[in-house]
C-alpha positions in Angstrom: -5.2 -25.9 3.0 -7.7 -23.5 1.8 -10.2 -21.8 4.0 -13.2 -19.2 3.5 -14.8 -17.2 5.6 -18.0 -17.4 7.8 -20.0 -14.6 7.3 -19.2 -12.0 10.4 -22.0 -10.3 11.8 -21.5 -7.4 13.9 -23.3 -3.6 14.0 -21.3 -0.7 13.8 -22.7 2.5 15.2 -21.1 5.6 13.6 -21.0 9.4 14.9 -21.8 12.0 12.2 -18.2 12.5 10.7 -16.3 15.4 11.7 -13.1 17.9 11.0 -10.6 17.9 12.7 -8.1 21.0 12.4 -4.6 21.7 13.5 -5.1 22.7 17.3 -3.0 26.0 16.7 -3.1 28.8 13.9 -0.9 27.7 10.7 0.7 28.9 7.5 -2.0 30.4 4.9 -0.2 29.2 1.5 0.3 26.8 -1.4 2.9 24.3 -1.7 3.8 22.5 -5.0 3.9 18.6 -5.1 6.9 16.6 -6.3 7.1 15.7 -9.9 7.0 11.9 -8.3 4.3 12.9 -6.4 1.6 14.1 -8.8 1.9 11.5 -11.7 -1.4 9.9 -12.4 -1.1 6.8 -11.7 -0.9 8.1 -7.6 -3.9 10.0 -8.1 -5.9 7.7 -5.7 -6.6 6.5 -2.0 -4.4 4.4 -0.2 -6.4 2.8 2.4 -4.8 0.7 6.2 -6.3 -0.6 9.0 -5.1 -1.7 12.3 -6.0 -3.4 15.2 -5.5 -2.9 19.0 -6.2 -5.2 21.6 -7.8 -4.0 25.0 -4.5 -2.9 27.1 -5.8 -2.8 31.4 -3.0 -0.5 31.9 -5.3 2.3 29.8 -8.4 1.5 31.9 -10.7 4.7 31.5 -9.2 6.3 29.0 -11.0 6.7 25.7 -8.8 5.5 22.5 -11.0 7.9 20.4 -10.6 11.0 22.5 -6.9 10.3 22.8 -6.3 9.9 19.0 -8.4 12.9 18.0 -7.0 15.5 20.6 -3.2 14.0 19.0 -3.9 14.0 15.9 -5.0 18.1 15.7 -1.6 18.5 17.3 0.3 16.6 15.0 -1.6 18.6 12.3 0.0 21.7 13.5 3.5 20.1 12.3 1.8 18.3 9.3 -0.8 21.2 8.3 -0.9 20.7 4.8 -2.6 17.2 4.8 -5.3 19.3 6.5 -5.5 21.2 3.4 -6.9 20.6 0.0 -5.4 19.8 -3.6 -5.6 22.2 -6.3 -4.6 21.6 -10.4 -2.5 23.9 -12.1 -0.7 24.4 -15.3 0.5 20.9 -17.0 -1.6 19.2 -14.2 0.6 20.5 -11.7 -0.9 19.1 -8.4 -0.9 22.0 -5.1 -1.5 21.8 -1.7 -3.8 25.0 -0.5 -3.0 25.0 2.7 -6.5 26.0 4.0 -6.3 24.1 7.5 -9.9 22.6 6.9 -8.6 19.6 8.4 -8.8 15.9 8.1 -11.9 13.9 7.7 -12.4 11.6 11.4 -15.5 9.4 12.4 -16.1 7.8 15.6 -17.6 4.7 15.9 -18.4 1.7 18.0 -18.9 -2.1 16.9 -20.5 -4.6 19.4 -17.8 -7.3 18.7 -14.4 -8.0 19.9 -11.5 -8.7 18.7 -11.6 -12.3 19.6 -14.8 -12.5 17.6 -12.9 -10.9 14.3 -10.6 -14.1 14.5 -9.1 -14.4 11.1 -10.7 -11.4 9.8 -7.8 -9.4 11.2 -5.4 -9.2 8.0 -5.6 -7.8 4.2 -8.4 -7.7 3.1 -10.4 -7.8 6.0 -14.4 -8.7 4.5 -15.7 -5.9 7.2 -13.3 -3.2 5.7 -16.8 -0.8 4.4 -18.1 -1.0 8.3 -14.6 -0.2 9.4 -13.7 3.2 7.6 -17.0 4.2 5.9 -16.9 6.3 2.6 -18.5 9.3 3.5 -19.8 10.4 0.2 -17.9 13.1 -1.2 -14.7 12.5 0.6 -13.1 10.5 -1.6 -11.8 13.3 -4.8 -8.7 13.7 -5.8 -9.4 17.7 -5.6 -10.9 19.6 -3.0 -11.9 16.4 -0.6 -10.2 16.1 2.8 -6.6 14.3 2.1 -7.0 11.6 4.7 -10.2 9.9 6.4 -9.5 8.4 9.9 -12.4 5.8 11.9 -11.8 4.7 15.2 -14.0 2.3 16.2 -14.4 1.2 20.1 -14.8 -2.9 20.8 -16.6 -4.5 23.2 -13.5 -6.0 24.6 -12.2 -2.8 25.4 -9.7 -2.8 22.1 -10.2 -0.8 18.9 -9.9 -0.6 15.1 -7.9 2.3 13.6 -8.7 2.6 9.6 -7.5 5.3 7.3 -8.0 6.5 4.1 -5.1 8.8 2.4 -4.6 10.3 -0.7 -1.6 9.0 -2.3 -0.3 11.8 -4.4 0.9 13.3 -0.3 2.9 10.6 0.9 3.8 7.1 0.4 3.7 4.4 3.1 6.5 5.7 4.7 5.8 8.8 4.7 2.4 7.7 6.7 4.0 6.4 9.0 5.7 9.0 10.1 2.6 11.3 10.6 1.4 8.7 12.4 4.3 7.6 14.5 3.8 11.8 15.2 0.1 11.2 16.4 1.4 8.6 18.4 4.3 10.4 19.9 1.4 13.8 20.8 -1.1 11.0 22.1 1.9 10.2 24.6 2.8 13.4 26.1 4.9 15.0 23.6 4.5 18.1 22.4 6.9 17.9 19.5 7.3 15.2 16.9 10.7 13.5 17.5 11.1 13.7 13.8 10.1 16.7 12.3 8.5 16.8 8.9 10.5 18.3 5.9 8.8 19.1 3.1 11.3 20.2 0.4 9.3 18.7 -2.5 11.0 20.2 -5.2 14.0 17.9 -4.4 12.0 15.1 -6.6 11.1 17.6 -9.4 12.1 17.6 -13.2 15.4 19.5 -14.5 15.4 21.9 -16.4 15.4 21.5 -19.4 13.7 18.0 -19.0 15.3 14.9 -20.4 14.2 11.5 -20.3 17.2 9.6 -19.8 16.4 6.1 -19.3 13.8 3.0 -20.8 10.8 3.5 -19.1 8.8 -0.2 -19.4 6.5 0.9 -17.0 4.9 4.3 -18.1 5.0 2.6 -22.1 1.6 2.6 -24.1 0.3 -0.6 -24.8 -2.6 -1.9 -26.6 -3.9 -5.3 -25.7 -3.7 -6.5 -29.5 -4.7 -10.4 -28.8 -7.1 -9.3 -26.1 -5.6 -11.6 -23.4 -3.8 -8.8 -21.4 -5.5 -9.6 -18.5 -8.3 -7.3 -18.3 -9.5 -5.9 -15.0 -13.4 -5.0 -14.3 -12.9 -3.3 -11.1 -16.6 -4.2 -10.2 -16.3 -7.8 -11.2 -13.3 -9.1 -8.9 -12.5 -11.6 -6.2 -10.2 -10.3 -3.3 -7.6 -13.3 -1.5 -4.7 -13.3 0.6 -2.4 -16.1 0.4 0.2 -16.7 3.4 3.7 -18.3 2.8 5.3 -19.7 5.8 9.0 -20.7 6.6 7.6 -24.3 5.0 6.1 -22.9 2.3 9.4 -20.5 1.4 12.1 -22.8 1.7 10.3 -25.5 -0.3 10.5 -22.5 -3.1 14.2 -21.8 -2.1 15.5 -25.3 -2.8 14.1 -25.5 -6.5 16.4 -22.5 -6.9 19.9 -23.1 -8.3 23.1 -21.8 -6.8 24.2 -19.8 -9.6 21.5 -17.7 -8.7 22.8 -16.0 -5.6 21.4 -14.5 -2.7 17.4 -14.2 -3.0 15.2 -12.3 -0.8 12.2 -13.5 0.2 10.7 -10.5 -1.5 11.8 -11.6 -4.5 11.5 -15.3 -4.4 7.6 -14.8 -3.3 7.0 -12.0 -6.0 8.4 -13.9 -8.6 5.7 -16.9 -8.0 3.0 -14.9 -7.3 3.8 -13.3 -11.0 4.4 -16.5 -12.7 1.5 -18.4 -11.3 -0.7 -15.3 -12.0 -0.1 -14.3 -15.5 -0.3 -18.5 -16.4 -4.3 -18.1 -14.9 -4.8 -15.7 -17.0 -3.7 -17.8 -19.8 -1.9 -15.0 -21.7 -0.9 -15.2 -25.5 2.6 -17.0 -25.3 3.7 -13.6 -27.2 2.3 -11.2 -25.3 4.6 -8.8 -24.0 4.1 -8.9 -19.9 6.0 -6.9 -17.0 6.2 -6.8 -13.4 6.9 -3.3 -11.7 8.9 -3.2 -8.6 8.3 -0.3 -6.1 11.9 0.6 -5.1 12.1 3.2 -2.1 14.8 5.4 -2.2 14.8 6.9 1.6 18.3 5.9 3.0 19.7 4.5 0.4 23.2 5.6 -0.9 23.5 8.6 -3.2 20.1 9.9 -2.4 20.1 13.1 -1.3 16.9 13.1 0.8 16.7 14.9 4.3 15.3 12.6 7.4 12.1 13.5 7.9 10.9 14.2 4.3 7.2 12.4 3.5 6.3 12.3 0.3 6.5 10.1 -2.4 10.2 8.6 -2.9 9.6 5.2 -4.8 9.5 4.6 -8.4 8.7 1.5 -10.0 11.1 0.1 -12.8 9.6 -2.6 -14.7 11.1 -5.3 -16.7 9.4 -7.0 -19.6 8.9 -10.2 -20.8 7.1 -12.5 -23.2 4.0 -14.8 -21.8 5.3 -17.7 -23.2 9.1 -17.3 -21.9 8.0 -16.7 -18.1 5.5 -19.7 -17.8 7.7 -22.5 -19.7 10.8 -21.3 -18.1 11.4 -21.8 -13.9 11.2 -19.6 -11.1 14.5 -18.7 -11.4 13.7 -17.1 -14.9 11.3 -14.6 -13.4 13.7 -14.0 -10.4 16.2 -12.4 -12.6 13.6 -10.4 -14.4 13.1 -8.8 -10.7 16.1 -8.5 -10.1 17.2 -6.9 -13.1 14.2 -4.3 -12.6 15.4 -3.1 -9.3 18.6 -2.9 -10.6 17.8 0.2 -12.7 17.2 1.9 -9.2 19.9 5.3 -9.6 19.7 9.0 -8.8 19.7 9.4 -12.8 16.8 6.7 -13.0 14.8 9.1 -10.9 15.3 12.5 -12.5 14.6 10.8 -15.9 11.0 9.5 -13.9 10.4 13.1 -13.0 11.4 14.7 -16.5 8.9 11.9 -18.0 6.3 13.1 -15.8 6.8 16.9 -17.4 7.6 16.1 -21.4 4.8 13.6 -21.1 1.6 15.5 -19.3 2.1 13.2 -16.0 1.0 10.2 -17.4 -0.2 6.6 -15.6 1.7 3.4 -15.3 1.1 0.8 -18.1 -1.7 -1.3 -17.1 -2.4 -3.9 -19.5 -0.2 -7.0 -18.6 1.4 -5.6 -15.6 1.7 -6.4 -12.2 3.0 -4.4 -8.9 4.0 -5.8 -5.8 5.2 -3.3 -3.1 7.5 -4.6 0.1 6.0 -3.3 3.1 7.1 -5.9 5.4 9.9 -3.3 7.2 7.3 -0.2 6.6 6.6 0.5 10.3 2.6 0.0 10.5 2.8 -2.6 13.1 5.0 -0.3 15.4 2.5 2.4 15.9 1.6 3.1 19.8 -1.2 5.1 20.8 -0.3 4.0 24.0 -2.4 1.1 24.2 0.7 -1.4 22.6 1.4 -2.4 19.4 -1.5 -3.8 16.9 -2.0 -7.7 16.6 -2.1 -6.4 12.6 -1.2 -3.2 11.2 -0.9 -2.3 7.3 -2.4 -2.0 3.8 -5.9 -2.5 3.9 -6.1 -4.5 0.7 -4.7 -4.8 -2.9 -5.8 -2.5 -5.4 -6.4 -4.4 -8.8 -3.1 -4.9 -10.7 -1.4 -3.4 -7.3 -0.7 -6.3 -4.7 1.8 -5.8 -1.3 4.1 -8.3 0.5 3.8 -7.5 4.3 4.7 -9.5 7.6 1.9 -11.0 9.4 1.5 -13.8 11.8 -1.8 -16.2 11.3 -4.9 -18.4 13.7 -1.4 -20.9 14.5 1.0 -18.3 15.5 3.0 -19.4 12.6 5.2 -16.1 11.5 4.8 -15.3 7.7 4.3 -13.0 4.7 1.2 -12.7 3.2 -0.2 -11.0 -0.4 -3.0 -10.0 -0.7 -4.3 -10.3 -4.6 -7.6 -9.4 -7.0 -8.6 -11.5 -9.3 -11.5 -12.0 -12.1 -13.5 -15.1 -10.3 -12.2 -17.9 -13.2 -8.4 -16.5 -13.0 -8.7 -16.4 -9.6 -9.6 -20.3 -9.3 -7.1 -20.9 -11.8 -4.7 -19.4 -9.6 -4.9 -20.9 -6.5 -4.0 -24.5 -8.9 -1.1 -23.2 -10.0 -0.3 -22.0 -6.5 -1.2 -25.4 -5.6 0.5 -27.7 -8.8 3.9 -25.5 -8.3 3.6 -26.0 -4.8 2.8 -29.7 -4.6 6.2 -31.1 -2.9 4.8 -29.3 0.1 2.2 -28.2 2.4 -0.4 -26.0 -0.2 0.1 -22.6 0.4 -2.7 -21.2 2.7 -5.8 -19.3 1.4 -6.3 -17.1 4.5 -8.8 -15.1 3.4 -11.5 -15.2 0.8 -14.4 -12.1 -0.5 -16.4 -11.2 -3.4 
């Protein structure tokens, strides 16, 4: 069942944007960004959005005042996001810690949240009016590191939409600045969690080596020309929700000798499949999918709770066209599986010597995909006091860079969703494969459709 959207229709007035800086004097200096951190292909803005219903309990208090006064005191634990980045040798990205502060607007929309209906997810078609782009504000160097809107309801809820550079932190790293705000806009005066920086934890040896095949940072040159070429002005944004229906009808084509899937995995792997067939790929073309692998908690890693940068890396294995769209799921499951299988301590250090030998370079982009897992991030737990959000998370995907994340839809059904971009004719030729792999059950659902 597919469905697009009505056109929504709502004003939002917006207060001249203004800095907010830590609420007490802190450190004057310049600290050094991981050699995960300051690779180029996390030279960009990460953007999430979430949304608050009205909550009687915080009758007269003002979401906007209480997030602001919070977040210049979670700043004083956090200051260098209030800071700005600076280039040095070998693109070395720096944080000058000048305590200019982070970018915040506040706004009001005459709409509820009622009104937004199914407009309240990825992709959300009212994003722009949401967290505008104040012009200027969005450079790598010498722009504010994170842009914050709150924007008042008529129904007595708000929108919270942020904008963050991604080279300071990863989604989990977020959230725990803003788990911070939300502890200050509570009545604490110290984070529960204390930040730790320590950046040079994630940095290259010395001498650098690389260690390990790198699929994902390799050069590639779209021979054929069918590597899927993306015209970032010229794409069609969807989100497509997979129910308990929808995953166990892809669980039972699955054979035993498979082993234990997760749903990650299984939903990933069809999403790939289905997306490089659209694009109708030379059957020898060389394609990949990237996994982002977090390594917070996870045994051997060495890093201290309460560190927040960037602590992923994204292993890729490669395939022909032809061999992932003739063969069945279970072909590109294993592909996934064997790319999150290169996940090790040694993996990582050979990531961040790559970084150094090579000048920092991007991912591979022609013919490959990235789907992050999100689902056990932490947006939807964040309390400003006024409860959780009905949705909290990634705003969007980011053209070859999609996301799997929890969400519950109109029916109260409870679900994962991915968001995707697509050229218009791949993106129609999409949706049948969704719909031809997908045909001994229910379609899965098109929940929400922009240009």
């Amino acid at each position: 069942m597919a469905s697009s959207w009505s056109p929504l229709v709502f004003s939002v007035k917006r207060c001249a944007p203004e800095f907010v800086r830590p609420t007490n004097p802190t450190p004057r200096e310049v600290k050094q960004l991981s050699d995960i951190d300051d690779q180029e292909g996390l030279r960009f803005q990460i953007p999430v959005i979430m949304f608050y219903p009205n909550n009687p309990l915080m009758k007269g208090k003002d979401p906007v005042k209480v997030i602001r006064e919070a977040l210049g005191k979670a700043l004083v634990y956090y200051y260098p996001f209030a800071g700005r980045l600076i280039e040095g040798d070998n693109r070395k990205l720096m944080v000058d810690c000048t305590g200019e502060g982070v970018l915040f607007i506040e706004a009001d929309a005459d709409t509820t949240l009622e009104n937004l209906g199914d407009a309240i997810q990825p992709m959300c078609p009212c994003f722009e009016e949401l967290l505008y782009d104040v012009p200027g504000s969005g450079g790598i160097f010498g722009s504010p590191l994170i842009l914050i809107q709150v924007t008042r309801l008529r129904c007595g809820g708000f929108i919270f939409a942020l904008r963050l550079n991604h080279t300071m932190s990863d989604a989990l790293g977020l959230i725990q600045f803003l788990n911070a705000i939300s502890e200050m806009a509570q009545g604490l005066s110290v984070p529960s969690l204390l930040p730790i920086w320590e950046r040079e934890l994630l940095n290259a040896r010395n001498p650098p080596r690389i260690t390990r095949i790198h699929h994902e940072y390799e050069e590639v040159t779209n021979n054929k020309g069918t590597l899927m070429a993306m015209d970032e002005n010229n794409l069609v944004h969807r989100s497509f929700f997979f129910g308990p229906k929808e995953i166990r009808a892809l669980r039972n084509r699955l054979p035993a000798s498979l082993g234990a899937c997760s749903t990650f995995e299984v939903l990933t792997a069809y999403v790939w499949r289905c997306r490089t067939i659209a694009f109708a790929v030379d059957p020898d073309e060389v394609v990949r999918i990237s996994c982002l692998i977090n390594m917070r908690g996870k045994r051997g890693f060495d890093l201290p709770l309460g560190y927040y940068g960037n602590a992923f890396v994204y292993p890729a294995s490669i395939t022909k066209a032809g061999m992932l769209c003739k063969n069945p799921l279970e072909y590109a499951i294993r592909l996934l599986k064997k790319a999150k299988a290169e996940m090790s301590q040694e993996y990582i250090k050979s990531v961040a010597d790559l970084m150094v030998i090579k000048g920092r370079p991007s991912f591979t982009q022609p013919g490959n995909y990235f789907v992050s897992d999100v689902t056990r991030a932490g947006f939807g737990e964040v309390n400003f006091g006024w409860g959780k959000p009905v949705y909290g998370g990634l705003a969007k995907a980011l053209s070859i860079i999609s996301f799997c994340t929890r969400f519950r839809n109109s029916k109260g059904e409870e679900g994962n969703v991915i968001p995707i971009c697509l050229p218009p004719p791949v993106m129609e030729r999409f949706e049948q494969e969704l719909k031809r792999m997908k045909k001994e059950a229910e379609p899965v659902r098109l929940i929400t459709s922009m240009l």
